[in-house]
N, C-alpha and C positions, 0 to 999 in steps of 0.2 A: 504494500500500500504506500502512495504517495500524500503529500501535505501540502496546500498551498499556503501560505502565512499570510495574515491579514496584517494590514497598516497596526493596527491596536500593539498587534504582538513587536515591531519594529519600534514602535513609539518609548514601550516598556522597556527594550534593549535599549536606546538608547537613553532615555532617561535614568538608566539603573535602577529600574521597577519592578523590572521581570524575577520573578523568583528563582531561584537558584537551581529548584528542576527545571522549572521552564528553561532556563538557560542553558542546563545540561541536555535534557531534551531537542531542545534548538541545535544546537552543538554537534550530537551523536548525526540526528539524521539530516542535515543542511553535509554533515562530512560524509556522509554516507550517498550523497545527490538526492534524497526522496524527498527534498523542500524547495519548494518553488514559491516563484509569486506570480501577483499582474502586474498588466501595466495601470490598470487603477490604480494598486498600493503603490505603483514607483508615480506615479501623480499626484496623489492622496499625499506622498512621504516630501516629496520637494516644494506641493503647494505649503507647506506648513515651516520648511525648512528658509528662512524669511532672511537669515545672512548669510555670505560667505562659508562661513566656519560649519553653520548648519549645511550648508547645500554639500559641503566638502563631507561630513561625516556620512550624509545620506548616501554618495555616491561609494567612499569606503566601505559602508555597511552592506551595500548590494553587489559589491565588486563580486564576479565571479557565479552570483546568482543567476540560474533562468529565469527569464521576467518572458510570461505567457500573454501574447495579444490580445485584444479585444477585436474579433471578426466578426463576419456576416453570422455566421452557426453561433456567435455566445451573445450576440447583439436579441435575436432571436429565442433563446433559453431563457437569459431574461428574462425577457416579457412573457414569457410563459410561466416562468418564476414568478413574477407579481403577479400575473393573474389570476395562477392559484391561491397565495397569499390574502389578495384582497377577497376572494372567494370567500377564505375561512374567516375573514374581519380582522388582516393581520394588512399591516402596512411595512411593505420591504422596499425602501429606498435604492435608485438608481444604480449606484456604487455597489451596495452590498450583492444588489441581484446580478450585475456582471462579474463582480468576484465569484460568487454563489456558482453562475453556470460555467465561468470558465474549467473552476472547479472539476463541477460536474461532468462536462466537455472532457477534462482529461481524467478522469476518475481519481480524483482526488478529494481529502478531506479537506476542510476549510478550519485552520488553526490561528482561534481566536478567543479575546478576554473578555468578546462584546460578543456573548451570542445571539441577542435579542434580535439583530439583525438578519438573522439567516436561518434557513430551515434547519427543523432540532437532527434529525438525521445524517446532516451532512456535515454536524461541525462536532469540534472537541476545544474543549474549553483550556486552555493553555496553563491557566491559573491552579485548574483542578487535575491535575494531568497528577497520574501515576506511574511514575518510569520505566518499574516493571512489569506495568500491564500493557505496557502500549510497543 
């Protein structure tokens, strides 16, 4: 199984938030190649990254990362993604839902500290992560 890592989880890393599994977690399988991102999180990560020094760590922190496009097939999942969403009386914002499908798209889980945003099936909670179970 692979991991896409959400903006949240990168945010925590860089603010020194992430807990120490999560960081070992991050660590084992990012060196193993099973951790990927978007290009949402790398737009989400540099929209926020507001100086030099920010924009310079962001790029370090991705250095080496697969960063997965947003195409015609995840632009599409999306909106399928929210449709069912709004179906059940759930509200799934823009971002999340092209994380969500890109995700989905490659069969990956979506690894994040915000799961509020994205279907409960497809994510793991970074926070809550147990090392030897995952």
């Amino acid at each position: 199984m692979g991991y896409l890592i959400d903006t949240c989880v990168f945010i925590d890393l860089l603010m020194d938030k992430l807990p120490e599994t999560g960081r070992n977690w991050l660590a084992v399988n990012a060196g193993a190649g099973l951790a990927k991102t978007s290009s949402i999180v790398y737009h989400e990560l540099l929209f926020g990254a507001d100086t030099s020094k920010a924009h310079k760590e962001v790029a370090d922190l991705l250095r080496g990362w697969t960063i997965l496009p947003v195409d015609q097939a995840v632009a599409a999942q999306a909106a399928i993604l929210r449709r069912l969403g709004k179906a059940r009386g759930e509200k799934m914002g823009i971002a999340d839902a092209l994380v969500a499908a890109t995700a989905e798209l490659h069969k990956l889980k979506v690894v994040t500290s915000d799961v509020k945003g994205f279907p409960k099936e497809s994510v793991i909670n970074l926070r809550e992560i147990n090392l030897p179970n995952i």
